[in-house]
Each structure stands twice: as structure tokens, then as C-alpha cells.
C-alpha angles and dihedrals in degrees: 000000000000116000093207118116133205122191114271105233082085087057089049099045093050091042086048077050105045088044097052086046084060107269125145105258081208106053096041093049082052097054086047095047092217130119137216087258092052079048092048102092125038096221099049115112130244138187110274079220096054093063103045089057084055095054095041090055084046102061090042090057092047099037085220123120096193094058093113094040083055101045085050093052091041098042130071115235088218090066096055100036147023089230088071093059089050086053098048083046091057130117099226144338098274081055111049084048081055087052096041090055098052094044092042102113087056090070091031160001102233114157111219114196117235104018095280131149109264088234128034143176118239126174129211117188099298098339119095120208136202104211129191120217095196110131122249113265097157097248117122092196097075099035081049107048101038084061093046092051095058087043083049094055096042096056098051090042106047105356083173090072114042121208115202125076109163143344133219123177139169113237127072126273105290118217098271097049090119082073103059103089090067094040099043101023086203139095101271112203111204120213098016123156099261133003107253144151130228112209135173122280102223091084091063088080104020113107115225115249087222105052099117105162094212096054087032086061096047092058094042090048091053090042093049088052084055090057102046095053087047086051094049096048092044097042086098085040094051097042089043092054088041087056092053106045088067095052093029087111094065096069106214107053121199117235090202092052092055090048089056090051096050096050096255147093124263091244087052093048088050101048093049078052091050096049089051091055095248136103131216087257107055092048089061098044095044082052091053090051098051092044096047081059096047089054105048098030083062083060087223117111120030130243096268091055088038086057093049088043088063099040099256108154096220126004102248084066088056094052094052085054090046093049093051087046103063103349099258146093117258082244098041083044090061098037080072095062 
């Protein structure tokens, strides 16, 4: 189980949603394994895997696979995160994606390989685009909702300008995609190379009605505080997974080795662990599992070299891990892009 953590007023907006769409509270709050206290304030974190269960739960209830796509284009950013107020105090829309960027980790834990921002601007010719950077992970919920929740903004905000153009993303077409035409408005191209959004370029250069600096200084300073409390509790976490990605391809890692390389005992290294809620294990195996997707999602190496890269002694050991991981084979995984 993955050891990242979101805030937990996303949780709460889509279980206000599910429930108003007819699903048990109850039942959902149980598959989920959280409770109204863990749901009382909007920064506290929760468990990534917590919330997928919800929605998960959700969309069983409902029937409707487009449950979280619905509850993005219907909900207001401001209401589940303080991000959202930082956005809406921006000066323009370069800005806030400079902001949204840097305060990404308060909505999120979402692993970016190589250091890179999670959205970017890229121009072609005449055309903008919005890119994600999330790795590939073969689920359509999160690549579509990140991109309906900046169209979504955008339409309540300035309807006069709209923002989408034209959409491209990387997974296949999801069981609602008949639906799309309504939810996005725009051409959507399946499979493509990358998931981006094309938007329109007149918001490279229109200022934002709501960027006020002095509100805009009293959200950043709360949200820098949240960062720096998430940076202080995941330090051991950070300098643990830096030590084994050196040595991943070694397959079994010593605890005692890595201690040693970050200047501590074992028993020290295992109590500031401890005190984080993870386990040397579960670092490792949550490191094996981003980087598998890392791998296979750059289309450059193949599963077998994949499996040496992470350690697994034959390749057969890796796909079992794979399979637990997301469900799917490592073959099965890539046929959804």
C-alpha cells in the first residue's frame, strides 16, 4: 500500500457528492476506512489510497463512472484547499500555474520524475498546451480530472473566454467517453503521446479580476507553513528513498547499510520511521512501484530490464509485484495507454 497522502477536503467534497447522487455515506466512509473526525479539517492528511477506495466505492454505488469527472466540473477548488484560494488570488494564469506547482504537494503526493514541475506550457507553432507531467499509470479518473478542474475554473470564472481547445490524453477511451463531448466541449484525442490540454492563448496575457497581493500573502503564508510541516515529517522518508535508488537494482537493500549512510543506527533510523507511520519496507516497495511506472510508461527499456532495474531476481517475481500493484499485468498495464 502506498504511503503517499492528499488533504482530506477532496475526500470530503466527493463524499458530500456521492452521497447527494444516492450513495450510502456509510458504506462509502467504511470502504474507505476513514471517519467524519479524519474529514473535519481540510488540511489534514489522509491516506492517497483512502480516497481512491472512496471513489471507487463511489462509482460502484452510483453505477456511474463518470461520478468523479462530474463532481470536478460541478465543485469549486477554493472550497477543498487552500491552493485553490492562492489560485483565485493570482495575478494571472502563468502565475497561479506558478503557484499550483509550488503548492502542489498540499493537494497531493504526486511523484514527478526528474525533478520537473507537474504542469507545464509548451508552445507549437500557434497552439498553447497545458501538459501534465503525471506519470502514466494507466487510470483515466486522475488525467481527467486534473484537466476538468482547470476547464471548470475557468467557466465559472470568465465564460467569455473559454479556455479549452482541445484535449489529448494517453489512456484509451474510459466507459463514459460518449460523454465527453458534453463534459470536455472540445476534440479528445485517445492514446495520444502525452495528456495535454490545449487552451486558448489569450490567457497568457489576461490579468485575473481576483489577484489582490495582500490576500494573496496571507494564503501563501498559511500554505508555506503546510509545507513546511509536510517537509519536516517526510526529511527521514526523502534521504531513505535517495539511498536506495542508487542501490534499487540490487534487489534486497540493508537497513543497516543505509543507517550507516545517513549518519545513524539502525535502531535510530527505525524509530524516525516509526514516528513517520512506514516502515523500511514499504518505502522500498512503494519506490519499486513508481519507478516500475516510470520505466515502462517512457516506452524505453522492456519488462525483463525493467525487472533487473528494480532488483527482481527473475522476471516472473517482478510481474506478481506488478500485478498486486495496480491489478494488471506489466503488459496488460501498457495495452491501456
Amino acid at each position: 500500500m502506498s504511503d503517499q497522502t492528499m488533504a482530506a477536503g477532496f475526500a470530503t467534497a466527493f463524499l458530500d457528492y456521492a452521497v447527494a447522487e444516492g450513495a450510502p455515506r456509510g458504506s462509502l466512509l467504511a470502504a474507505s476506512r476513514l471517519t467524519d473526525e479524519d474529514l473535519a479539517d481540510q488540511d489534514t492528511r489522509i491516506a492517497v489510497a483512502s480516497y481512491q477506495a472512496l471513489i471507487a466505492a463511489g462509482v460502484e454505488a452510483t453505477g456511474d463512472t463518470s461520478l468523479l469527472l462530474r463532481h470536478v466540473l460541478e465543485t469549486k477548488l477554493e472550497t477543498m484547499s487552500i491552493v485553490g484560494q492562492i489560485v483565485h488570488a493570482s495575478t494571472s494564469f502563468p502565475h497561479s500555474l506558478d503557484q499550483l506547482n509550488r503548492y502542489a504537494r498540499l493537494m497531493a503526493d504526486v511523484p514527478i520524475p526528474g525533478g520537473r514541475d507537474r504542469f507545464a506550457l509548451e508552445r507549437d507553432g500557434d497552439a498553447v498546451w497545458l501538459v501534465d507531467h503525471r506519470p502514466c499509470d494507466g487510470s483515466w479518473m486522475a488525467t481527467e480530472a486534473s484537466f476538468a478542474r482547470f476547464i471548470s475554473e475557468f467557466r465559472r470564472s470568465a465564460p467569455e473566454f473559454p479556455f479549452e481547445r482541445a484535449l489529448e490524453v494517453t489512456y484509451a477511451p474510459p466507459p463514459h467517453a460518449n460523454r465527453y463531448p458534453e463534459f470536455f466541449r472540445v476534440p479528445v484525442t485517445f492514446r495520444a503521446a502525452r495528456n495535454a490540454l490545449r487552451i486558448n492563448p489569450v490567457w497568457l496575457d489576461e490579468a485575473f479580476d481576483g489577484g489582490k497581493d495582500y490576500v494573496f500573502g496571507i494564503f501563501t503564508r498559511h500554505a508555506d507553513a503546510l509545507l513546511d510541516d509536510l517537509a519536516t515529517r517526510d526529511t527521514v522518508r526523502s534521504a531513505v528513498e535517495a539511498r536506495m535508488l542508487a542501490d534499487l537494482h540490487e534487489g534486497t537493500l540493508s537497513m543497516d547499510r543505509i543507517a550507516r549512510d545517513l549518519g545513524m543506527s539502525r535502531q535510530t533510523l527505525y524509530r524516525r520511521m516509526k514516528d513517520e507511520g512506514i516502515t523500511f519496507a514499504q518505502v522500498h516497495d512503494d519506490l519499486r512501484r513508481r519507478m516500475a511506472m516510470d520505466y515502462l510508461s517512457a516506452r524505453k527499456v522492456s519488462v525483463g530490464e525493467t525487472a533487473y532495474l528494480l532488483g527482481f531476481s527473475e522476471a516472473s517475481a517482478f510481474v506478481r509485484a506488478f500485478r498486486r500493484w495496480t491489478g494488471a499485468s506489466p503488459t496488460a498495464w501498457l495495452a491501456q495507454d
